[in-house]
C-alpha positions as CSV (number, residue, x, y, z in Angstrom):
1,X,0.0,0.0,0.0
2,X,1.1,3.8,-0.2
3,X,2.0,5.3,2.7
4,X,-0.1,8.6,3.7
5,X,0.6,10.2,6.0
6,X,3.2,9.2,9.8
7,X,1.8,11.4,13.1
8,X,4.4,11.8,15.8
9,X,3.2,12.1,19.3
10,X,5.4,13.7,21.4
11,X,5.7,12.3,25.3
12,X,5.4,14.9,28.2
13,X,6.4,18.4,28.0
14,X,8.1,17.7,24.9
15,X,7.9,19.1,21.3
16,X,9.3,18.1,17.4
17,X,12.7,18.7,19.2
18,X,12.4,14.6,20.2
19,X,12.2,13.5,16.3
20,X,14.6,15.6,14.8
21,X,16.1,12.7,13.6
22,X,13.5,10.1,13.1
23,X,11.6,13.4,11.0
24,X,14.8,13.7,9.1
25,X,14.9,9.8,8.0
26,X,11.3,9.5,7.0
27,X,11.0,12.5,5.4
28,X,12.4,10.8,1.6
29,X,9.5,8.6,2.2
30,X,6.4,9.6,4.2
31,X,5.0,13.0,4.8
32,X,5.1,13.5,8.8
33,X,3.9,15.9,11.2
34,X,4.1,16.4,15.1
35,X,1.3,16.9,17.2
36,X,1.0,19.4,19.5
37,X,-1.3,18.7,22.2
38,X,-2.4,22.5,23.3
39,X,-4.2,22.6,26.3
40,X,-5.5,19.1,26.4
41,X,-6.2,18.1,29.8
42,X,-7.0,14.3,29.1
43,X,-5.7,11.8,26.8
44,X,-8.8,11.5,25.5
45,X,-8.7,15.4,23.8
46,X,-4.8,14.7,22.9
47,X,-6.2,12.0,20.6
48,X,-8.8,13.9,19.6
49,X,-6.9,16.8,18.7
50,X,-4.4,14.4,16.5
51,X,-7.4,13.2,14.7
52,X,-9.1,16.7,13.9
53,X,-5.6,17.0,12.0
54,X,-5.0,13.9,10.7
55,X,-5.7,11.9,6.9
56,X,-8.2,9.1,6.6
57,X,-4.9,6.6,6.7
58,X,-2.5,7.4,8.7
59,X,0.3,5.4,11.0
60,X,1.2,6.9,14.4
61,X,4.6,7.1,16.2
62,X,4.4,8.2,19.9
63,X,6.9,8.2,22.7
64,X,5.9,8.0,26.1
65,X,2.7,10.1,27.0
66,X,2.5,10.0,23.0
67,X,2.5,6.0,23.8
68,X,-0.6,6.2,25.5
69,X,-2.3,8.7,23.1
70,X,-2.0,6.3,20.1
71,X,-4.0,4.2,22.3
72,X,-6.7,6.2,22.6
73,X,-6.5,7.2,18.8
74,X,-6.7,3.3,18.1
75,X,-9.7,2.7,20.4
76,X,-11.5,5.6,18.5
77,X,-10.7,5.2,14.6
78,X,-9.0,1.8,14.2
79,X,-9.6,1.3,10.6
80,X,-8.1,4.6,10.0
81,X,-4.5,3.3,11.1
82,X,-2.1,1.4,9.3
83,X,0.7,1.3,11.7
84,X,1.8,2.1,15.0
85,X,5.4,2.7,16.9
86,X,5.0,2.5,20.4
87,X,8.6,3.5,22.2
88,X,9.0,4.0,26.0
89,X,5.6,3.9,26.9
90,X,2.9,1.8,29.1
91,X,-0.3,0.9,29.2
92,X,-2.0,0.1,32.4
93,X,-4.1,3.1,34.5
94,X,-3.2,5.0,37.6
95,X,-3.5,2.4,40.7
96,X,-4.7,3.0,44.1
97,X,-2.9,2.4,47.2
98,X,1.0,3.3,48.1
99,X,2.6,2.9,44.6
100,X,0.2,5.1,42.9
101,X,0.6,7.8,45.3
102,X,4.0,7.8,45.3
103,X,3.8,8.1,41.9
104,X,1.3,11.3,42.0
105,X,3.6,12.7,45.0
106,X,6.7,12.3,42.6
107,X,4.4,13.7,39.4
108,X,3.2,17.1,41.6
109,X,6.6,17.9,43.2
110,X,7.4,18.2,39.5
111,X,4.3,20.4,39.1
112,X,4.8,22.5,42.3
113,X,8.6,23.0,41.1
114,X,8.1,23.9,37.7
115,X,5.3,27.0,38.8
116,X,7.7,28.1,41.8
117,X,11.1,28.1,39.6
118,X,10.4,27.9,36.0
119,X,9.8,24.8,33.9
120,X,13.8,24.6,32.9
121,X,14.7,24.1,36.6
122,X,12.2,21.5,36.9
123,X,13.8,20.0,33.7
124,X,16.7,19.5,35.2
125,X,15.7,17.8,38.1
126,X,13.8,15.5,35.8
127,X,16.2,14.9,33.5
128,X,18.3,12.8,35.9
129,X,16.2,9.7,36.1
130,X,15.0,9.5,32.7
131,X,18.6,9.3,30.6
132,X,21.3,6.5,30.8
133,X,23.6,7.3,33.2
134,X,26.4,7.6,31.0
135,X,25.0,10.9,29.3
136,X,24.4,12.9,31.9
137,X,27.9,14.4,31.3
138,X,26.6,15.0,27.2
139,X,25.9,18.8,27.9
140,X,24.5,18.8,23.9
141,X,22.0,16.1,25.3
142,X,20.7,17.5,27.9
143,X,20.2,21.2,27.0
144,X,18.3,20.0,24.0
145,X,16.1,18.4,26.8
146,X,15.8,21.1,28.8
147,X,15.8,23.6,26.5
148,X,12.8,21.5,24.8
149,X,10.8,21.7,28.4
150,X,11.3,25.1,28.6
151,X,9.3,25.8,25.5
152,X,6.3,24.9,27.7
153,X,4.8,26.6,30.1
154,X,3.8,25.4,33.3
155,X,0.0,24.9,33.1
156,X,0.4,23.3,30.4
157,X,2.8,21.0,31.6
158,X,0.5,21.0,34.7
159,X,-2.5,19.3,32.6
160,X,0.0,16.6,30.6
161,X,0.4,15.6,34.3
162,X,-3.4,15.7,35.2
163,X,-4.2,13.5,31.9
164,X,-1.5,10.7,33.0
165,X,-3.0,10.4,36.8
166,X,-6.3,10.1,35.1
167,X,-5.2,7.6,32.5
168,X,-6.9,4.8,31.1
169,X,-6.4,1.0,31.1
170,X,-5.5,0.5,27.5
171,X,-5.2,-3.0,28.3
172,X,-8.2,-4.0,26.3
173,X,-7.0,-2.2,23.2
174,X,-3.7,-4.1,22.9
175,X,-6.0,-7.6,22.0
176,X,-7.3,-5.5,19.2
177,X,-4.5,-4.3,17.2
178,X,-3.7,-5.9,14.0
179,X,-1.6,-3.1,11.9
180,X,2.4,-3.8,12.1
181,X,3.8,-2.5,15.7
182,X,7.0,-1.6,16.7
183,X,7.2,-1.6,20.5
184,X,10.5,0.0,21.3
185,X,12.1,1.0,24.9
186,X,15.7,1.8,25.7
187,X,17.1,-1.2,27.6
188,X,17.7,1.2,31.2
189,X,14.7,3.0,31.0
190,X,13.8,3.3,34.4
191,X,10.6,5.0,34.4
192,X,9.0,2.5,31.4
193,X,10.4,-0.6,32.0
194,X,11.5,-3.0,29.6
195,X,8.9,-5.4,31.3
196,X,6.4,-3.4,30.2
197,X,6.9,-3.7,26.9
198,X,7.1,-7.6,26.6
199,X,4.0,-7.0,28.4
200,X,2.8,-5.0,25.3
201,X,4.5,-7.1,22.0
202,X,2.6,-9.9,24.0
203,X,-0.6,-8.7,24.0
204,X,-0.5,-7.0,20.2
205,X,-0.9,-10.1,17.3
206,X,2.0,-8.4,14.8
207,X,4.3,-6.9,17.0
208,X,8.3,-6.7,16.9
209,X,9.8,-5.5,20.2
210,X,13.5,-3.6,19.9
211,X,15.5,-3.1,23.0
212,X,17.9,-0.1,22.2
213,X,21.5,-1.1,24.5
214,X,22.4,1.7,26.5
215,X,19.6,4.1,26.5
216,X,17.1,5.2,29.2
217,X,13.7,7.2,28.7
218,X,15.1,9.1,26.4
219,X,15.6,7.2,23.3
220,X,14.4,8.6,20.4
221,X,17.0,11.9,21.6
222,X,19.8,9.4,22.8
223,X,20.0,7.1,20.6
224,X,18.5,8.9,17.1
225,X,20.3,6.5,14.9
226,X,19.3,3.3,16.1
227,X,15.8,4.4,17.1
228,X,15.6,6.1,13.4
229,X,16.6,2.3,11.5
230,X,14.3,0.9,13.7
231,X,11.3,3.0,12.3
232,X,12.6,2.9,8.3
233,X,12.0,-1.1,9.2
234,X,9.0,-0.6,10.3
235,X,7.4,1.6,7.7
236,X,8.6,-0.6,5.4
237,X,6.8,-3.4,6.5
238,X,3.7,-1.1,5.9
239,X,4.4,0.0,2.5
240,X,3.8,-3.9,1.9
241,X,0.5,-4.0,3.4
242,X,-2.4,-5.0,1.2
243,X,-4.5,-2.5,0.6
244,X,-7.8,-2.1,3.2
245,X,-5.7,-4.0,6.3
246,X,-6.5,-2.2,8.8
247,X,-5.5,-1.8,12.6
């Protein structure tokens, strides 16, 4: 089949600055956009506000919080995607009881630190569990990141927040998903496991997983190269499709 159209989901807080080089190596071969999420509240409208600017065929790519909102954009309009990349993501919902509110205590220090000194600051602190350990000396890296952060302002990084504790289960969505899948997470990510995303190519009939060595949350930013080949792979597998398969 032709391809139409690849939508990039950016994760939290983040912008286009994540897929510089994925936009770079599709770019011979698909025409690609990032989503900007304004200021959605819910995963729900982040889905909803890809799909007011999306084709009628269209593959997604989303990192993180962008995981999650391809999710919501399969559960709406499945027959409308031909492909999705999911990369350092997850899929369950907030959970009650002393892991889940450690989680929202971790998620609203960030909040509370990011109104009282500025959404760079916050960044920083941030920052430091979500690469591999061994690029937290790559001063290019990391003011990309925080640089990219600062770009948004703190409501609106207030109400990405809000969205994830309110996150669905997207556990009964994975059963249903019968495009080609990349599920993708760097190897140390810390904050979406590896796990997790055996969890995932499980549950999803045509899925590949790809570990990327030496990488943390960050992967499409710290390692652009392999993350990159790992997508041309995948779109190819698309461009084979038959036409009318549908997700």
């Amino acid at each position: 089949m032709a391809l139409t159209q690849v939508l990039f989901l950016p994760g939290l807080a983040c912008d286009g600055e994540v897929w510089t080089h994925q936009l770079r190596a599709v770019s011979a071969i698909v025409t690609a956009s990032v989503v900007d999420y304004g200021l959605s509240d819910s995963l729900q409208k982040m889905a909803e506000t890809a799909l007011r600017r999306a084709p009628e065929r269209f593959a997604v790519v989303g990192h993180s919080m962008g995981g999650r909102v391809a999710f919501e954009i399969v559960r709406r309009v499945p027959q409308r995607v031909t492909g999705m990349a999911l990369l350092d993501t997850a899929y369950r919902s907030f959970v009650p009881g002393e892991a889940g509110e450690r989680e929202k205590a971790d998620r609203l220090r960030l909040v509370n630190l990011a109104r009282s000194q500025g959404m760079r600051t916050m960044a920083r602190d941030w920052v430091q569990n979500m690469v591999h350990p061994s690029r937290l000396s790559d001063e290019c890296l990391l003011r990309s990141i925080i640089e990219m952060f600062g770009r948004k302002s703190p409501e609106i990084f207030q109400r990405q927040i809000q969205a994830l504790l309110r996150r669905p289960d997207a556990t009964p969505v994975l059963s249903t998903i019968l495009c080609p899948t990349l599920v993708l997470c760097g190897r140390e990510d810390s904050w979406s496991l590896p796990v997790t995303h055996r969890q995932i190519a499980v549950r999803i009939r045509r899925s590949k997983l790809v570990l990327i060595e030496n990488c943390g949350h960050m992967a499409p930013m710290e390692r652009p190269r392999r993350v990159s080949a790992a997508l041309l792979a995948w779109l190819e597998i698309i461009a084979r499709e038959p036409p009318g398969q549908s997700a």
